[in-house]
N, CA, C and O atoms as a GROMACS GRO file, in nm:
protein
  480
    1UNK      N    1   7.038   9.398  13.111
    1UNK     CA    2   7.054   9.402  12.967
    1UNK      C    3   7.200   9.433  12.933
    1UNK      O    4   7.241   9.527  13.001
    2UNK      N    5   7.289   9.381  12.850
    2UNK     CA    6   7.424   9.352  12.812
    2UNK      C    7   7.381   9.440  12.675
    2UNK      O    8   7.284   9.430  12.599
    3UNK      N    9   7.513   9.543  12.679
    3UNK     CA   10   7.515   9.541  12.527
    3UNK      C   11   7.600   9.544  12.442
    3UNK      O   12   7.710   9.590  12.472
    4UNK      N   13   7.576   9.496  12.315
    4UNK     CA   14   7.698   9.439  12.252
    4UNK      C   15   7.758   9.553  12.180
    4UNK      O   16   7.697   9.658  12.157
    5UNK      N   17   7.919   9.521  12.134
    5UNK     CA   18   7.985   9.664  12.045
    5UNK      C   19   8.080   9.566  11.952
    5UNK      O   20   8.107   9.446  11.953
    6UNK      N   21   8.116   9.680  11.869
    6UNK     CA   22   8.228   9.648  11.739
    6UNK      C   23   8.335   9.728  11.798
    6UNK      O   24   8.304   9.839  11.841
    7UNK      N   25   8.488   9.678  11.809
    7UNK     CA   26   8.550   9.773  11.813
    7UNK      C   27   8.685   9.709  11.718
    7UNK      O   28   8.707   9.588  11.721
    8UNK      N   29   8.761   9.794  11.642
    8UNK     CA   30   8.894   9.782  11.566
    8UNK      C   31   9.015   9.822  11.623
    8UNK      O   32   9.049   9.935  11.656
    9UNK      N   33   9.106   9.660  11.636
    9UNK     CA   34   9.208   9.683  11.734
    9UNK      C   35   9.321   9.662  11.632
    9UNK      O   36   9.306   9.637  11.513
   10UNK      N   37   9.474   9.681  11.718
   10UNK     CA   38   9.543   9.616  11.610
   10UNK      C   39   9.598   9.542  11.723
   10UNK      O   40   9.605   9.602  11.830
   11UNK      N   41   9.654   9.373  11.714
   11UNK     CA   42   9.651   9.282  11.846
   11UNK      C   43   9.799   9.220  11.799
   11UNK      O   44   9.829   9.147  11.705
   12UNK      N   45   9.864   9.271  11.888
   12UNK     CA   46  10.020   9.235  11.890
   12UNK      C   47  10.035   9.121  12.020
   12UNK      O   48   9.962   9.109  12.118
   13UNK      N   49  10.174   9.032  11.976
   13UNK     CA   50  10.225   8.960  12.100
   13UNK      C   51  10.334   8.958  12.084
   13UNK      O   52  10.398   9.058  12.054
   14UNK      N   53  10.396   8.816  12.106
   14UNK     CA   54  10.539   8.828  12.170
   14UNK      C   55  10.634   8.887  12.038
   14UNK      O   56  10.741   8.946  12.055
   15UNK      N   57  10.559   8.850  11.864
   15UNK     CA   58  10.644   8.882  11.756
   15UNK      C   59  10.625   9.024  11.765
   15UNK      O   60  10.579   9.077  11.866
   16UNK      N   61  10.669   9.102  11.636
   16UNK     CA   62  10.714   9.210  11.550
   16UNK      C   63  10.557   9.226  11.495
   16UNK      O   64  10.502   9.336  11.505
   17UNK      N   65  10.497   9.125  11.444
   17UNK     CA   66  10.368   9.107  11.378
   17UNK      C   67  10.232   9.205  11.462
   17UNK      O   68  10.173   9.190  11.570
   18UNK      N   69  10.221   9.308  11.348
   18UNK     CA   70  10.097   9.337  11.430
   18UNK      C   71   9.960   9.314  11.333
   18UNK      O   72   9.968   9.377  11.227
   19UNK      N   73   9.859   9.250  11.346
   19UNK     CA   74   9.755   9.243  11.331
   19UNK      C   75   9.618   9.305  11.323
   19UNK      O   76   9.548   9.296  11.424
   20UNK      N   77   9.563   9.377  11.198
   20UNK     CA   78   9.409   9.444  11.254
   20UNK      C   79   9.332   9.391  11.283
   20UNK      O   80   9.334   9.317  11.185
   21UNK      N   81   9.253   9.356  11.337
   21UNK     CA   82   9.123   9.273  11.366
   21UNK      C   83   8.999   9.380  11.411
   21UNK      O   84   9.004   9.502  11.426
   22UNK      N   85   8.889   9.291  11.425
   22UNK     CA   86   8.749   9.348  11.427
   22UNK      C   87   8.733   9.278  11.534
   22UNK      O   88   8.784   9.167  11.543
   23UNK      N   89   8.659   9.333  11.634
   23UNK     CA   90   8.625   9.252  11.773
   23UNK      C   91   8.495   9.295  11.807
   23UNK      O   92   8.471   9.409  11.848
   24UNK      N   93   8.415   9.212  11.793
   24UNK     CA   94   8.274   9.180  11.825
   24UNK      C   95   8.269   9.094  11.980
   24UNK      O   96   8.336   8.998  12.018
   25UNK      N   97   8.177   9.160  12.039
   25UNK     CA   98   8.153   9.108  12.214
   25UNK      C   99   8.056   9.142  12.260
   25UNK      O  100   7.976   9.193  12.181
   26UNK      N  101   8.021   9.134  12.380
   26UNK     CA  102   7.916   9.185  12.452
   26UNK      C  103   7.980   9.287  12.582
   26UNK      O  104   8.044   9.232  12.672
   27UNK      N  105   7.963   9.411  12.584
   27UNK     CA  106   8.057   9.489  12.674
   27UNK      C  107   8.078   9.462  12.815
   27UNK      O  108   8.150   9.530  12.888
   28UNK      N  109   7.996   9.338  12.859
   28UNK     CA  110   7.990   9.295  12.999
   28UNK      C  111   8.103   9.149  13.007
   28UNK      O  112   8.130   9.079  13.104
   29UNK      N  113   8.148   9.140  12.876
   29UNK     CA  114   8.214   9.026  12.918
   29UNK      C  115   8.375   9.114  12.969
   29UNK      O  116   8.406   9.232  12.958
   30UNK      N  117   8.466   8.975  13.036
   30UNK     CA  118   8.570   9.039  13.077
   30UNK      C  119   8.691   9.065  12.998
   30UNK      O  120   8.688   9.038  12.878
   31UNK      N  121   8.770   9.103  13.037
   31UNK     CA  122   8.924   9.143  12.995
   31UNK      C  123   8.933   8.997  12.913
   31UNK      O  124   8.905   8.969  12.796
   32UNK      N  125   8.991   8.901  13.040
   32UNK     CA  126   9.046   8.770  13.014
   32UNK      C  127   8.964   8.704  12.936
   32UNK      O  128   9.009   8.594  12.902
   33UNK      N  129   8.868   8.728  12.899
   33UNK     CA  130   8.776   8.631  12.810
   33UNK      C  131   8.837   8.757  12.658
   33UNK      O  132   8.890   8.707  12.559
   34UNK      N  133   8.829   8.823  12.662
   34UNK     CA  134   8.898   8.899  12.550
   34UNK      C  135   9.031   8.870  12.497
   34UNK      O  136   9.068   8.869  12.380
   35UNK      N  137   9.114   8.839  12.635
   35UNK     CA  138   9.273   8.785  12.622
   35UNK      C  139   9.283   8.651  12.554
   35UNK      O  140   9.370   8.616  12.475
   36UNK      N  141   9.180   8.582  12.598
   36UNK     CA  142   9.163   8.461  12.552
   36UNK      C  143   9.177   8.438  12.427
   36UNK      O  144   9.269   8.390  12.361
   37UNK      N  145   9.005   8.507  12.384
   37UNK     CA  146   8.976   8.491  12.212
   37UNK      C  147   9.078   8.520  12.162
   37UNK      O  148   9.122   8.441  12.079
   38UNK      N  149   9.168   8.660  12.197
   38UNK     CA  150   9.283   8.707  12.091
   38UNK      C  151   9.405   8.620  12.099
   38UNK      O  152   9.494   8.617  12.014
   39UNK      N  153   9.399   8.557  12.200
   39UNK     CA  154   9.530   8.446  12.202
   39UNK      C  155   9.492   8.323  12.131
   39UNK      O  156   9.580   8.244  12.097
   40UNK      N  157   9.376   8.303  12.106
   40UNK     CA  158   9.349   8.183  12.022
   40UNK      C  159   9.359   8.269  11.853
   40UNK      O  160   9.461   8.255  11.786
   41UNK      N  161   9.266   8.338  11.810
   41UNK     CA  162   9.310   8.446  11.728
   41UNK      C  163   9.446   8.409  11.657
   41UNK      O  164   9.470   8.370  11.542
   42UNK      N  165   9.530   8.435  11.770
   42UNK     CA  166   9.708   8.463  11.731
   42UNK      C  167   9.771   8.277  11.720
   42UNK      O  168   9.885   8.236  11.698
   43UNK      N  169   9.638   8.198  11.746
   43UNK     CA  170   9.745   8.035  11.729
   43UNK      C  171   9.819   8.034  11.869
   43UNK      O  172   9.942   8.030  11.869
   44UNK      N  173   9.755   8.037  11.981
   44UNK     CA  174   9.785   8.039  12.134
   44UNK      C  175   9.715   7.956  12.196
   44UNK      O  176   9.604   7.991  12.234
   45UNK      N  177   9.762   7.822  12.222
   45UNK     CA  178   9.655   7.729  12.293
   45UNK      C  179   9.610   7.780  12.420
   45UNK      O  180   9.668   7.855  12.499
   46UNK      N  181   9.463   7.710  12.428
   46UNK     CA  182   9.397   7.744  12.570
   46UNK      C  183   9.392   7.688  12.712
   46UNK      O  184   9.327   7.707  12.815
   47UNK      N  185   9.525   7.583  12.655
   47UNK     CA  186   9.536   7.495  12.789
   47UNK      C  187   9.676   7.509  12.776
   47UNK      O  188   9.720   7.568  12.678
   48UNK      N  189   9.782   7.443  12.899
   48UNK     CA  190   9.921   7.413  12.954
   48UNK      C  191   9.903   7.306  12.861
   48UNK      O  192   9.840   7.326  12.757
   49UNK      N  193   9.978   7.139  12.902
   49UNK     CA  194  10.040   7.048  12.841
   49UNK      C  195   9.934   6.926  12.946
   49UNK      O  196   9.891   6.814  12.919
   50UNK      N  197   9.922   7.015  13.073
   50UNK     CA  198   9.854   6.923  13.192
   50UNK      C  199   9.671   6.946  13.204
   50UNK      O  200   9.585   6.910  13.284
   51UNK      N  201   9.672   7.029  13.073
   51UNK     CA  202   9.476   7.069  13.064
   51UNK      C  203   9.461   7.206  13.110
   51UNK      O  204   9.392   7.281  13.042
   52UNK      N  205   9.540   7.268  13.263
   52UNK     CA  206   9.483   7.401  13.271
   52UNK      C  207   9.486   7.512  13.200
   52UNK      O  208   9.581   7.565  13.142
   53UNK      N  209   9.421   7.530  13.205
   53UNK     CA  210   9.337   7.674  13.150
   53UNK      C  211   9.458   7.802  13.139
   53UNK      O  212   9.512   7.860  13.234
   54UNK      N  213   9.476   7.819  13.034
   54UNK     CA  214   9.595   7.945  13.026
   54UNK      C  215   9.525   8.136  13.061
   54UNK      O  216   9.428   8.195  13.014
   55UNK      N  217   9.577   8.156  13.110
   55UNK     CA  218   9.554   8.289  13.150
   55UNK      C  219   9.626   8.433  13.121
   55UNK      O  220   9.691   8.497  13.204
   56UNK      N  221   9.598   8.471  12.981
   56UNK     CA  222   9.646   8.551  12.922
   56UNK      C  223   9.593   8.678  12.978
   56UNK      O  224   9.499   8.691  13.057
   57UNK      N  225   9.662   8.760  12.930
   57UNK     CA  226   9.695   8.938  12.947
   57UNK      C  227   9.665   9.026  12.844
   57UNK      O  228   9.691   8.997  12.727
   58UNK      N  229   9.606   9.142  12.881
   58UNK     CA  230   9.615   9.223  12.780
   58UNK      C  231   9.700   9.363  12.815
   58UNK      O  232   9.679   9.392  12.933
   59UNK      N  233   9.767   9.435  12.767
   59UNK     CA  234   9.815   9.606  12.766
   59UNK      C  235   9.772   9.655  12.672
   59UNK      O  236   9.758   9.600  12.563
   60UNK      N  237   9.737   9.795  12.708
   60UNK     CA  238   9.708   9.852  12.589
   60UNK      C  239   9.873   9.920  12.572
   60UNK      O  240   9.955   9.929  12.664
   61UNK      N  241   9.888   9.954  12.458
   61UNK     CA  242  10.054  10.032  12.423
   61UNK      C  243   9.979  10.168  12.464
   61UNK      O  244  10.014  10.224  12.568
   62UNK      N  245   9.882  10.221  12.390
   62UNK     CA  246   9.836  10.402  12.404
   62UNK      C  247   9.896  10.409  12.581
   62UNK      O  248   9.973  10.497  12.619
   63UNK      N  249   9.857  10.330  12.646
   63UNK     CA  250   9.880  10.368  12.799
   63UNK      C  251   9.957  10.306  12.881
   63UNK      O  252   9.970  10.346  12.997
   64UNK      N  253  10.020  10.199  12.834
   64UNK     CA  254  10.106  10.138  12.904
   64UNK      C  255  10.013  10.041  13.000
   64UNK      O  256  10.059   9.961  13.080
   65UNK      N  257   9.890  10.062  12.977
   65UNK     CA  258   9.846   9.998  13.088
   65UNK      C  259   9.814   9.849  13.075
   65UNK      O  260   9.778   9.811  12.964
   66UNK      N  261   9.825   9.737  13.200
   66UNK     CA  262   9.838   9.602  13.220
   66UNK      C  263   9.660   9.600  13.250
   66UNK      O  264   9.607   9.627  13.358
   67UNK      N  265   9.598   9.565  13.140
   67UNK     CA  266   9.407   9.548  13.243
   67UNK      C  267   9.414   9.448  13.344
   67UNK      O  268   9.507   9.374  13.374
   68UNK      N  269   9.304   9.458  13.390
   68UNK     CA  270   9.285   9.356  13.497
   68UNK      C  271   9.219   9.264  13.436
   68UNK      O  272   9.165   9.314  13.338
   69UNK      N  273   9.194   9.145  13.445
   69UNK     CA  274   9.152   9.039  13.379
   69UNK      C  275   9.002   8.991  13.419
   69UNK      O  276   8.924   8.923  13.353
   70UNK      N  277   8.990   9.038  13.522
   70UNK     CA  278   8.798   9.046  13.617
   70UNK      C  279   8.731   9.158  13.566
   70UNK      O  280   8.608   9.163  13.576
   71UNK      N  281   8.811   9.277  13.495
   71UNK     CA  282   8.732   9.358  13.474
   71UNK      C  283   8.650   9.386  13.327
   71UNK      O  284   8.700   9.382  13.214
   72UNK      N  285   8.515   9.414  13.360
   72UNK     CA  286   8.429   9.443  13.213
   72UNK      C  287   8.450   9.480  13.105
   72UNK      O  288   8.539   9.395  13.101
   73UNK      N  289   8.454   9.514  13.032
   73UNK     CA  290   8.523   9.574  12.897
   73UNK      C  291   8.473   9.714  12.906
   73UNK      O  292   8.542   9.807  12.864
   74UNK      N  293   8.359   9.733  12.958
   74UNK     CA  294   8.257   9.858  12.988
   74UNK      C  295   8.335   9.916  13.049
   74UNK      O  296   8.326  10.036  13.022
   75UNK      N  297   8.433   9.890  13.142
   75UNK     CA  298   8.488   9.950  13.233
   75UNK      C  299   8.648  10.013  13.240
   75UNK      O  300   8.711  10.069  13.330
   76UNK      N  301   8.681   9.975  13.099
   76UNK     CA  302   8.823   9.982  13.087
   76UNK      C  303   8.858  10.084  12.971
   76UNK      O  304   8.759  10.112  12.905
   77UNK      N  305   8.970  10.143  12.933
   77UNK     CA  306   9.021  10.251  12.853
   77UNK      C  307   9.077  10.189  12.727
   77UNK      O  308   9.191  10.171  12.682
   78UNK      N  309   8.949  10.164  12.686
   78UNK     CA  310   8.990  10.094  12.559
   78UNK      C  311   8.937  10.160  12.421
   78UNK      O  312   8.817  10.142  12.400
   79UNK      N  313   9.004  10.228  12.328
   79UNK     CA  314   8.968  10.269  12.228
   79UNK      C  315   8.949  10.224  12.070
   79UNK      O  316   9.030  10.144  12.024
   80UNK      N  317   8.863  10.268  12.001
   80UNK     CA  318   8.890  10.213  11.842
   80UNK      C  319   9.001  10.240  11.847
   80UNK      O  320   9.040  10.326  11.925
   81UNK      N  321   9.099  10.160  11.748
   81UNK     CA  322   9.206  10.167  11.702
   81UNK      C  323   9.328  10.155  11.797
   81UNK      O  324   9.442  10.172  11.753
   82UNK      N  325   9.303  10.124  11.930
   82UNK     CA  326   9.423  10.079  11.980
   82UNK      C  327   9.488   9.958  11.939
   82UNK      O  328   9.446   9.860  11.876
   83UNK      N  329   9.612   9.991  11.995
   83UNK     CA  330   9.698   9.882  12.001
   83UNK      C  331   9.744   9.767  12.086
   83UNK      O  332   9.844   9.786  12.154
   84UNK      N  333   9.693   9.669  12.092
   84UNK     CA  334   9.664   9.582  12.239
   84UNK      C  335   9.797   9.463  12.219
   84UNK      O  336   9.814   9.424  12.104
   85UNK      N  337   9.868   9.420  12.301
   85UNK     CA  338   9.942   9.304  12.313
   85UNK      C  339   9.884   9.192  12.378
   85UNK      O  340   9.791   9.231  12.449
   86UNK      N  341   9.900   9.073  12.383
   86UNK     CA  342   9.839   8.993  12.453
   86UNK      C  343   9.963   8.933  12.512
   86UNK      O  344  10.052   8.876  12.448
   87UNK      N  345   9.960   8.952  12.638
   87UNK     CA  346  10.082   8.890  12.698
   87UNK      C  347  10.023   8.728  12.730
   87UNK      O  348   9.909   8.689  12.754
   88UNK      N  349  10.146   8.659  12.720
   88UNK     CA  350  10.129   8.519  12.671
   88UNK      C  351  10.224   8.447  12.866
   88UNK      O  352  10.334   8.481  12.911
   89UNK      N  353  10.128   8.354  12.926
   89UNK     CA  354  10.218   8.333  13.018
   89UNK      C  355  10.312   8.208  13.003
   89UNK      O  356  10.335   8.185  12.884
   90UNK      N  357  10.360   8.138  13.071
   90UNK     CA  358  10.433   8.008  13.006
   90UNK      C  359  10.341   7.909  12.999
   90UNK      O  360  10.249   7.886  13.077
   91UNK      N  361  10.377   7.839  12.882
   91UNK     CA  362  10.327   7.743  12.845
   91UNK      C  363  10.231   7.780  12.733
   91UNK      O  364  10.137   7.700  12.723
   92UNK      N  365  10.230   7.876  12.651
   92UNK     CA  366  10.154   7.964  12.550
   92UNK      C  367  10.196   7.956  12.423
   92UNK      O  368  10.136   8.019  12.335
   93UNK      N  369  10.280   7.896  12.401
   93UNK     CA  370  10.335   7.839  12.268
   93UNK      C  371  10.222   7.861  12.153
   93UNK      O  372  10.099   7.860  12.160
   94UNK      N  373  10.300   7.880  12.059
   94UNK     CA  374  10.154   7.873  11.926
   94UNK      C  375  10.156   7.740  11.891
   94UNK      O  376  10.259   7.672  11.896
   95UNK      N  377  10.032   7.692  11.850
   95UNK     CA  378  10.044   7.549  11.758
   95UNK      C  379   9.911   7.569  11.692
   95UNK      O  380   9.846   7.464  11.694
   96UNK      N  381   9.852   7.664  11.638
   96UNK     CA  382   9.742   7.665  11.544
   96UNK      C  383   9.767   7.829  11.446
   96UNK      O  384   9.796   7.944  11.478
   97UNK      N  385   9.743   7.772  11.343
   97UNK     CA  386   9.769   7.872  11.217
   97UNK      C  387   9.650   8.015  11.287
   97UNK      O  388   9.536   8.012  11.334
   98UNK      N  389   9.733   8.107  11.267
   98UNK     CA  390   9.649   8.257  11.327
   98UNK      C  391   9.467   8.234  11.254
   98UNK      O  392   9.366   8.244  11.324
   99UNK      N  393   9.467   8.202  11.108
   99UNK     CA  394   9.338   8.219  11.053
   99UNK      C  395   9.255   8.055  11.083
   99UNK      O  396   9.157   8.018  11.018
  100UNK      N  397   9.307   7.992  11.172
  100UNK     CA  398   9.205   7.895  11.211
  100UNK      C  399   9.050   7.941  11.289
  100UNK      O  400   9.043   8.056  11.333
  101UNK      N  401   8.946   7.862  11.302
  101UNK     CA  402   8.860   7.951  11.339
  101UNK      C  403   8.865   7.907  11.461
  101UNK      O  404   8.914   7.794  11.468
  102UNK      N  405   8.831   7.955  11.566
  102UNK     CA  406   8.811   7.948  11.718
  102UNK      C  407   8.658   7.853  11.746
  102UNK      O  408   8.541   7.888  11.729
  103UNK      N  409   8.713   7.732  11.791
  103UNK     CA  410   8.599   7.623  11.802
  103UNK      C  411   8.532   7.686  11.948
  103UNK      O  412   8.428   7.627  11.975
  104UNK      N  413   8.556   7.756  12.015
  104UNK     CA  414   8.443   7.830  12.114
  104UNK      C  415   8.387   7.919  12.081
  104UNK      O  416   8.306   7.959  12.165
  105UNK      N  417   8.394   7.986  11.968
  105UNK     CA  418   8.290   8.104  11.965
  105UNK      C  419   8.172   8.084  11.915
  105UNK      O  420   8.143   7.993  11.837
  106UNK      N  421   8.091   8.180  11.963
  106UNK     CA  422   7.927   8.170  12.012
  106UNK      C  423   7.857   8.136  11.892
  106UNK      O  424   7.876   8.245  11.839
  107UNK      N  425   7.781   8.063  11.794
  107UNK     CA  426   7.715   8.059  11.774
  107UNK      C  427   7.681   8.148  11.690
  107UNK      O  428   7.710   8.136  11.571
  108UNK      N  429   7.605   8.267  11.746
  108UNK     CA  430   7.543   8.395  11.693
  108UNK      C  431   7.651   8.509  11.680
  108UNK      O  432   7.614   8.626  11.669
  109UNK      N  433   7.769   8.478  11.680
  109UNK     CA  434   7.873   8.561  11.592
  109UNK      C  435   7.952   8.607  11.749
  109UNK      O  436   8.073   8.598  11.770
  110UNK      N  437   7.884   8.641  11.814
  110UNK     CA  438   7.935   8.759  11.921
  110UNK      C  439   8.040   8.680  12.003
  110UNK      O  440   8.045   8.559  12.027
  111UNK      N  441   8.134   8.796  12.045
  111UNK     CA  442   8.241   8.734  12.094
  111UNK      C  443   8.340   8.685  12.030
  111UNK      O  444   8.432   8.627  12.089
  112UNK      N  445   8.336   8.702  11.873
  112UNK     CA  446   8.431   8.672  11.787
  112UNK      C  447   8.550   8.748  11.757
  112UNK      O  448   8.547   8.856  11.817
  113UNK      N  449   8.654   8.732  11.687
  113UNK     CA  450   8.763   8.805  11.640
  113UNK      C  451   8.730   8.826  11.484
  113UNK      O  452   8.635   8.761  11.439
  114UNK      N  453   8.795   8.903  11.407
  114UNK     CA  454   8.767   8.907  11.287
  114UNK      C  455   8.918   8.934  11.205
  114UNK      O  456   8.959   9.046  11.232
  115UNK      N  457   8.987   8.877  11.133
  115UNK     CA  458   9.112   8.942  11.085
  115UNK      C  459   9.041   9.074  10.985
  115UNK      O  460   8.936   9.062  10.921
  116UNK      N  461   9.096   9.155  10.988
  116UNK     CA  462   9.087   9.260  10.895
  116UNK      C  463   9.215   9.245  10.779
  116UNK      O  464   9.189   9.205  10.666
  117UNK      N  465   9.344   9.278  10.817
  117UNK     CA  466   9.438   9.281  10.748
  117UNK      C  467   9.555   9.261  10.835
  117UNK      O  468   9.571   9.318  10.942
  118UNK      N  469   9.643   9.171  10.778
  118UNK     CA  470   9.777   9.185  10.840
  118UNK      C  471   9.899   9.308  10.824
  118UNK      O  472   9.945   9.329  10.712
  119UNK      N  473   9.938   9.372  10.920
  119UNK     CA  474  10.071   9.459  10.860
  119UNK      C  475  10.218   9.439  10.863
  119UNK      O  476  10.259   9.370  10.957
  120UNK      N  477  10.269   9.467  10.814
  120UNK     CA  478  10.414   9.433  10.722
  120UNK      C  479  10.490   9.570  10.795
  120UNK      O  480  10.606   9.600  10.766
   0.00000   0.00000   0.00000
């Protein structure tokens, strides 16, 4: 049995721009599937130029810490209200407006991003 959570991040990358969002998931999914959504989120394609699959990063700032990308969400030091970056590897360019909606997410909501508010 998986169970699902709400948590409120604020999701920074390579800009100045930091972002609140609402993050809805299931706590068994991984890091990188988290890195993902928020890099699409931020207008971060999900492929290179040649189709593969981009493989984004997350840190949290509270800890400096780099997650591992295999690991659960259950399993990691992640709090309401942190501050997460999504490190972007090459070939991560933006080419979709941040409030586009993410043509992979589930169906039944979960696993989604949510903008809350942008900050200035």
């Amino acid at each position: 049995m998986s169970s699902m959570f709400t948590l409120a991040l604020t999701v920074a990358d390579a800009s100045a721009e930091l972002d609140d969002v609402l993050v809805r998931g299931n706590a068994e999914q991984s890091v990188g599937e988290l890195a993902r959504r928020l890099a699409g989120y931020l207008g971060r394609p999900a492929a290179d130029a040649s189709g593969k699959a981009l493989a984004y990063g997350l840190r949290v700032e509270r800890t400096g810490e780099q997650l591992r990308p295999d690991a659960p969400l259950s399993t990691v030091d992640l709090l309401e209200g942190d501050v997460v970056r999504v490190l972007v590897p090459r070939g991560g360019e933006r080419r979709r407006q941040r409030w586009a909606a993410d043509e992979d997410a589930d169906p039944d909501g979960s696993g989604t991003v949510i903008p809350l508010r942008r900050r200035r």
